[in-house]
C-alpha positions in Angstrom: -82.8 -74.2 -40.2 -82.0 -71.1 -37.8 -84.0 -69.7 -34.4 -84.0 -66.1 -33.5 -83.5 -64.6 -30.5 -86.0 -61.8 -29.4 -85.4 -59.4 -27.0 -88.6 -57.0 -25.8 -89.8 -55.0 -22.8 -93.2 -54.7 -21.5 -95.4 -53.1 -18.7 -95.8 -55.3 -16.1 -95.5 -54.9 -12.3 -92.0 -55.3 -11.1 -91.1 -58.5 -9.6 -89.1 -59.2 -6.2 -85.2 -60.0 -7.9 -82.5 -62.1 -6.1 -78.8 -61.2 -5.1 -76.5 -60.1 -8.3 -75.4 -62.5 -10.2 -71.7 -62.4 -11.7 -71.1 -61.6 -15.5 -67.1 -62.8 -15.4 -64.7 -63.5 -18.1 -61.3 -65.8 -18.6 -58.2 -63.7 -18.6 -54.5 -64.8 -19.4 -51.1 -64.0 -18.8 -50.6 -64.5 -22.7 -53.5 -61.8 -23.0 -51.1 -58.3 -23.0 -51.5 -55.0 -21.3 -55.1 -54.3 -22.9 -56.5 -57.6 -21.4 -58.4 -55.7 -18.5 -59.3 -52.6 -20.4 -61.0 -54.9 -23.1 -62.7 -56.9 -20.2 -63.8 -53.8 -18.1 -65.4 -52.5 -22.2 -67.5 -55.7 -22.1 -69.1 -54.6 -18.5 -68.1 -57.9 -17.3 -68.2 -57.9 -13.2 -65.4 -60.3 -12.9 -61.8 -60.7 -14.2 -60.8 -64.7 -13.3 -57.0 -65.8 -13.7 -54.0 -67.3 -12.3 -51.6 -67.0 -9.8 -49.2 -69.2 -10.5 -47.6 -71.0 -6.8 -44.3 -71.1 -9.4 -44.3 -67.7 -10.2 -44.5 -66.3 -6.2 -42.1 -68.8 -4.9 -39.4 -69.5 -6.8 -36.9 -70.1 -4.8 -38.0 -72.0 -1.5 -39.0 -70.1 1.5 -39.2 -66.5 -0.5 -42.1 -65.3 -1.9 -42.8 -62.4 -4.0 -45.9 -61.0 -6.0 -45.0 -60.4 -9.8 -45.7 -57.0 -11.0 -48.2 -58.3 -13.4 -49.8 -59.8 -11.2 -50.6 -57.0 -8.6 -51.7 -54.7 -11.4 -53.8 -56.7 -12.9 -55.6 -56.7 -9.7 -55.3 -53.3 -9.0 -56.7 -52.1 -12.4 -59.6 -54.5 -12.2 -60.8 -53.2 -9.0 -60.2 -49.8 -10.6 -62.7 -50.8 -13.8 -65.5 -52.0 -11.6 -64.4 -56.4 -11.5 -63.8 -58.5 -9.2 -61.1 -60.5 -9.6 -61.2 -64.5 -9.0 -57.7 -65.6 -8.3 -57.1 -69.3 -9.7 -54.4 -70.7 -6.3 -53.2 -73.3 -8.7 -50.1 -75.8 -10.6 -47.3 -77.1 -9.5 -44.5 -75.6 -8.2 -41.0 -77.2 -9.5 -38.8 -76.5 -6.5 -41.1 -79.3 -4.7 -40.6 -81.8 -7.5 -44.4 -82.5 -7.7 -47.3 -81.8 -9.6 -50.2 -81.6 -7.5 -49.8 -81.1 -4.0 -50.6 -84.6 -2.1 -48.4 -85.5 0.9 -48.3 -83.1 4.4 -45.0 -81.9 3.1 -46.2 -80.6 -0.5 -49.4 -79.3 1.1 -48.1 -77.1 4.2 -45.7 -75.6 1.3 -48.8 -75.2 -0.7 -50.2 -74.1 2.3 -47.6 -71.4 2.5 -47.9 -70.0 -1.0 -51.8 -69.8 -0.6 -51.8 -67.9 2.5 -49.2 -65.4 1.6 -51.5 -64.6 -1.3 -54.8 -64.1 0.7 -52.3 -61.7 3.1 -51.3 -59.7 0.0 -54.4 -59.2 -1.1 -56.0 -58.6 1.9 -59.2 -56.4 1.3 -59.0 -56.4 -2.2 -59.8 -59.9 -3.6 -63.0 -61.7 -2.2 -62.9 -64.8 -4.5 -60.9 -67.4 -4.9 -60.4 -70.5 -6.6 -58.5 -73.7 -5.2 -56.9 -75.4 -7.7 -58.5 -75.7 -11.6 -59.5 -78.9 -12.9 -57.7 -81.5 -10.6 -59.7 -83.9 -11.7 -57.9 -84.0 -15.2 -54.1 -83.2 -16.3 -54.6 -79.3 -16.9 -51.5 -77.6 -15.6 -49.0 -80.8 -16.9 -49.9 -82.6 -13.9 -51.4 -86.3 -13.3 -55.4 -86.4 -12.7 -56.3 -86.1 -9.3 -58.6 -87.9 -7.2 -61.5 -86.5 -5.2 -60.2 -88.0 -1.5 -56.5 -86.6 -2.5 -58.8 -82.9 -3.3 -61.3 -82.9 -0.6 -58.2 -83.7 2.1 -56.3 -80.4 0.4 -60.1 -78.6 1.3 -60.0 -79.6 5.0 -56.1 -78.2 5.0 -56.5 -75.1 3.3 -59.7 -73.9 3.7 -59.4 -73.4 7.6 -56.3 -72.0 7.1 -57.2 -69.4 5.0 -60.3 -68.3 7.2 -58.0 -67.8 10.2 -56.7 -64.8 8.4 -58.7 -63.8 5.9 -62.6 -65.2 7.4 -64.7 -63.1 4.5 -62.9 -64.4 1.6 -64.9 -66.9 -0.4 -62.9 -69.8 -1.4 -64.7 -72.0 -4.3 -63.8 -75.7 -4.4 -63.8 -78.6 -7.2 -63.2 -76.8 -10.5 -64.1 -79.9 -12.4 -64.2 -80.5 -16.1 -67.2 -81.7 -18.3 -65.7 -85.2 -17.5 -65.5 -84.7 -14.0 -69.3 -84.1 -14.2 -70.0 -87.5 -15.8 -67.7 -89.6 -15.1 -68.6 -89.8 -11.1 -66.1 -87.2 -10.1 -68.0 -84.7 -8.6 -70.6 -86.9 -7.5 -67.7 -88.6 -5.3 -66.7 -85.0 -4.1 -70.3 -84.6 -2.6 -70.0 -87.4 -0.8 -66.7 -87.1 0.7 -68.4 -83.7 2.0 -66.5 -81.4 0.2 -68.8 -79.0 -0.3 -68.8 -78.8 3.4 -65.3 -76.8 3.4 -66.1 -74.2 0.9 -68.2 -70.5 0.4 -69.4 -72.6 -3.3 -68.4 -75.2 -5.7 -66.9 -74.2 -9.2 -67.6 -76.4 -12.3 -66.7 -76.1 -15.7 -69.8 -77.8 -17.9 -68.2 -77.4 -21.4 -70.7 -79.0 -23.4 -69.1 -77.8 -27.4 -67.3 -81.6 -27.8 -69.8 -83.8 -26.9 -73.5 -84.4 -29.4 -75.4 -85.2 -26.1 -75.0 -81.6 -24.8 -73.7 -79.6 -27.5 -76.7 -77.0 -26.4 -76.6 -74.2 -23.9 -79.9 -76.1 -22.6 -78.1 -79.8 -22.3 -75.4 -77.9 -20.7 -78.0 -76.9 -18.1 -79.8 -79.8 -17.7 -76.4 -81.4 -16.5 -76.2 -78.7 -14.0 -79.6 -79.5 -12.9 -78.4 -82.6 -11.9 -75.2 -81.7 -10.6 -77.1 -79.6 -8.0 -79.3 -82.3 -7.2 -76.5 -84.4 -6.3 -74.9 -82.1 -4.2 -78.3 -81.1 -2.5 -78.2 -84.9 -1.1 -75.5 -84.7 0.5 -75.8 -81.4 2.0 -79.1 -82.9 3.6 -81.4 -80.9 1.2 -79.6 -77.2 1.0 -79.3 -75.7 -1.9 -74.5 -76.0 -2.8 -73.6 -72.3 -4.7 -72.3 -73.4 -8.1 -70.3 -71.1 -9.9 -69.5 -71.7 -13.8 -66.4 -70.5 -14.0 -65.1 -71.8 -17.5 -67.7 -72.2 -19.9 -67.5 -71.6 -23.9 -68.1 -72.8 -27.7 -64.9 -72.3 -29.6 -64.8 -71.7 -33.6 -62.1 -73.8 -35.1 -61.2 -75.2 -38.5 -62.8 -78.8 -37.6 -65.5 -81.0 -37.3 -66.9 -80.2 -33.8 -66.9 -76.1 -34.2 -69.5 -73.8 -33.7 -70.1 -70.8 -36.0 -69.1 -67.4 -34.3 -72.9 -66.2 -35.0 -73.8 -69.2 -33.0 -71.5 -69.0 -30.6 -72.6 -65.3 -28.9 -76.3 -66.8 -29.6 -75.3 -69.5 -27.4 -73.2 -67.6 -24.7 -76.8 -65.2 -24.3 -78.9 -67.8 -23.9 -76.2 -70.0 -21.7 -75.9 -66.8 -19.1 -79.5 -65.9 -19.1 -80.7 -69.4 -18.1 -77.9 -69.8 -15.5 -79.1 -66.6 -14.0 -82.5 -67.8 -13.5 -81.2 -70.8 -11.2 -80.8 -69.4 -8.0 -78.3 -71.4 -7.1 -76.1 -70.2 -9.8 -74.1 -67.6 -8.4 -72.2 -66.7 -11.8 -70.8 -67.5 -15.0 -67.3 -66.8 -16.4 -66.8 -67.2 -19.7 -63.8 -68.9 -21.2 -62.1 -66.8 -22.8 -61.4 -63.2 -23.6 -58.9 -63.8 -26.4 -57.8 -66.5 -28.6 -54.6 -67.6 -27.6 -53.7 -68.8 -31.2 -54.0 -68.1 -34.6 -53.4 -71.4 -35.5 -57.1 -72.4 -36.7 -57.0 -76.0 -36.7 -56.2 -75.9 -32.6 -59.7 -75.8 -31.0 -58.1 -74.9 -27.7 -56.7 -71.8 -29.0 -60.6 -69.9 -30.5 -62.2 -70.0 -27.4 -61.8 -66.6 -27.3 -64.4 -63.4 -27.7 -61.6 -61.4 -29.3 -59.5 -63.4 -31.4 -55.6 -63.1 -31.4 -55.3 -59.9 -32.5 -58.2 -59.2 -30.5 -60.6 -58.1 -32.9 -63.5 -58.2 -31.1 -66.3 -61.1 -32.6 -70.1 -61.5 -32.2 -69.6 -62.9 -29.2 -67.8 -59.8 -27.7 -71.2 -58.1 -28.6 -73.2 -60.5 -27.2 -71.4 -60.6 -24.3 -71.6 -56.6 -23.4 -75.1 -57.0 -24.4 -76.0 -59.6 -21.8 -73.5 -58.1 -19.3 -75.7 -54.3 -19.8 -79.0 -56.9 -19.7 -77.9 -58.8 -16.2 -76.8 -56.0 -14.4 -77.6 -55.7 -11.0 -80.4 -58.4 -12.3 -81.3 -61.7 -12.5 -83.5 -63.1 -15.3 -86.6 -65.5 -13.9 -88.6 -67.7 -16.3 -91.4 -66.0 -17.4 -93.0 -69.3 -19.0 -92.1 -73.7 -18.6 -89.4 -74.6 -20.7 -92.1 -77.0 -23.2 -91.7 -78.5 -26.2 -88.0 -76.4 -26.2 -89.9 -72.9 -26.7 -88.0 -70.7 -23.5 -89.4 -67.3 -22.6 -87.1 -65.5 -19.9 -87.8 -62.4 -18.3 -85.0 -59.9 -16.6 -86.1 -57.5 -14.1 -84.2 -54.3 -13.1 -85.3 -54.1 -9.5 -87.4 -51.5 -8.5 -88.4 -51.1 -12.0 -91.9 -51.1 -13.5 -91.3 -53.3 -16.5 -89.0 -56.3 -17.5 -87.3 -57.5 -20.8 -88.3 -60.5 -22.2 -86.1 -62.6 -24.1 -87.6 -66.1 -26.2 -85.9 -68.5 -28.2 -86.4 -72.1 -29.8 -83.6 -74.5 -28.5 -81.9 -76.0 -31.7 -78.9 -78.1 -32.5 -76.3 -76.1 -34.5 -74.6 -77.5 -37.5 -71.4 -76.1 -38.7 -72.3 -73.9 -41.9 -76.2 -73.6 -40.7 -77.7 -70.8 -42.3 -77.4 -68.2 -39.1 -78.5 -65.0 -41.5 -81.3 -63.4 -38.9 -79.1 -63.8 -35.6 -76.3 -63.1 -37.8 -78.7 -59.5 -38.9 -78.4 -58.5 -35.0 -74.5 -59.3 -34.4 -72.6 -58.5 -37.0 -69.2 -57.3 -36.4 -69.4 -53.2 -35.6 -67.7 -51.6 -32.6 -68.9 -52.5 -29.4 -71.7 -50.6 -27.7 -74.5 -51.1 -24.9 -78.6 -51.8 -26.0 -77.6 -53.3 -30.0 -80.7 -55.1 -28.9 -83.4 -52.9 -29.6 -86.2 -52.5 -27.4 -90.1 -52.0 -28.1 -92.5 -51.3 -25.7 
């Protein structure tokens, strides 16, 4: 059995909207020279990647910004995005993996801060660290003390020269979010030392909360845990990995389903205020190997031929644009009515949808009708007023 997704606008008076929120993406050093050009087409707002500490120090003491690097930056801010630097991995001069003693954190320390200088009044976000709480980067899973001290080292630091920037903490995985990880993180404060916390709620693996709307619902809760430990304040989240990937195996998700779920996933997060974005994981596929679910997370596969999901994305990207969607109806008996509002406009879109489960092979012919492939362009989503 299949849903649709319906998209309309009406005549109503125009609502008071909330600050922006962020459309970004996943980039890759493995992505090529088109990477940001292909973004920038989607009318994402932000381009998130690395900079890897081993890349800009490699021999101790000397410190350099790669070329690839730089531009990457440069040409982003040229397209319109803002880039979300990942300050991240190991650096192999230090023998370590994660930075943990005073030694390997003032060199860490170092690196970090000679990035902030370099980018000095170009980059506003960044990113400590991605997924400590796991082995991502070929390192052993951290701990939340061992992350939260690395916080109250860094974090000052960096405001002593570059006070605007906003520096996101935690970058946790699913597993982090269930497992007590981030709950931990709350209560050691670490919110406390950061402009938001960064989560990634990848839900494609697990039956539980396979949905965009289970997603949320554990984002619900992560923000209720870290609303009692900030004595009641709303914590900025920011999703910055999120995605469904279509693989040759058992736990995929059609490519039809996978830009209906990355529409509905960005539109709900946009009407929780305390959402300040969502980045999707990923622009490309980094394999063509189609048994590796790791490798078809992309919107563009690895030729990057652009999928349904690169549609849907420039399609919510044109919707959420200088916007933010606001339920227009309760969330009952899994029927979900959104509304997006332009501000200072006179009318709103509405978007509705059933929440369903979907099954690999699921008959997907009428959201399938609306995103077939065809070359990318803004309003596919036809209006009627």
């Amino acid at each position: 059995m299949f849903r649709r997704l319906l998209l309309m606008t009406i005549l109503v008076p125009a609502l008071a909207y909330s600050q922006d929120f962020l459309v970004g993406i996943n980039g890759s050093i493995k992505d090529g020279d088109s990477a940001v050009s292909s973004a920038a087409n989607l009318g994402v707002s932000s381009l998130r990647f690395d900079v890897p500490w081993r890349e800009i120090e490699k021999s101790k003491g000397n410190f350099a910004m790669p070329q690839w690097i730089d531009k990457t930056v440069s040409d982003a801010l040229t397209l319109g995005m803002q880039p979300l630097l990942i300050l991240s991995y190991g650096n192999p001069i230090y023998g370590i993996d994660k930075p943990r003693t005073s030694d390997q954190i003032d060199a860490f320390k170092r690196y970090v801060l000679y990035v902030v200088r370099y980018f000095a009044g170009r980059v506003t976000y960044y990113e400590l660290w991605n997924e400590w709480n796991t082995t991502t980067g070929s390192a052993q899973a951290g701990t939340p003390e061992d992350y939260v001290h690395l916080e109250s080292v860094i974090f000052p630091a960096v405001r002593s020269v570059q006070p605007t920037v906003k520096m996101l903490a935690a970058a946790s995985s699913g597993k982090g979010l269930k497992d007590g990880w981030m709950d931990k993180f709350f209560s050691l404060k670490g919110a406390s030392f950061c402009s938001g916390v960064s989560i990634h709620p990848y839900a494609w693996y697990d039956p539980a909360m396979r949905t965009p709307e289970a997603s949320l619902r554990l984002i619900d809760k992560i923000e209720t845990s870290a609303k009692k430990w900030s004595g009641g304040s709303d914590v900025p989240l920011y999703i910055t990995e999120i995605g469904w990937p279509s693989y040759d195996g058992d736990k995929t998700t059609s490519q039809d389903d996978v830009a209906q779920y990355l529409m509905r996933f960005y539109l709900l997060a946009s009407t929780r205020s305390y959402i300040e974005g969502v980045w999707w994981y990923a622009l490309k596929d980094l394999t063509p190997v189609s048994g590796n679910p790791e490798g078809h997370f992309g919107v563009f596969d690895s030729l990057f031929e652009g999928k349904p999901s690169a549609t849907a994305l420039q399609q919510t990207a044109n919707l959420l644009k200088s916007k933010r969607a606001q339920t227009a109806t309760a969330e009952q008996l899994n029927e979900i009515t959104i509304q997006v509002w332009a501000p200072g406009a006179s009318h709103s879109q509405i978007v509705s949808w059933t929440e369903y489960e979907s099954v690999p092979g699921a008959n997907t012919k009428a959201f399938s009708a609306l995103f077939k492939k065809r070359p990318l362009a803004p309003a596919l989503l036809h209006s009627t007023r």
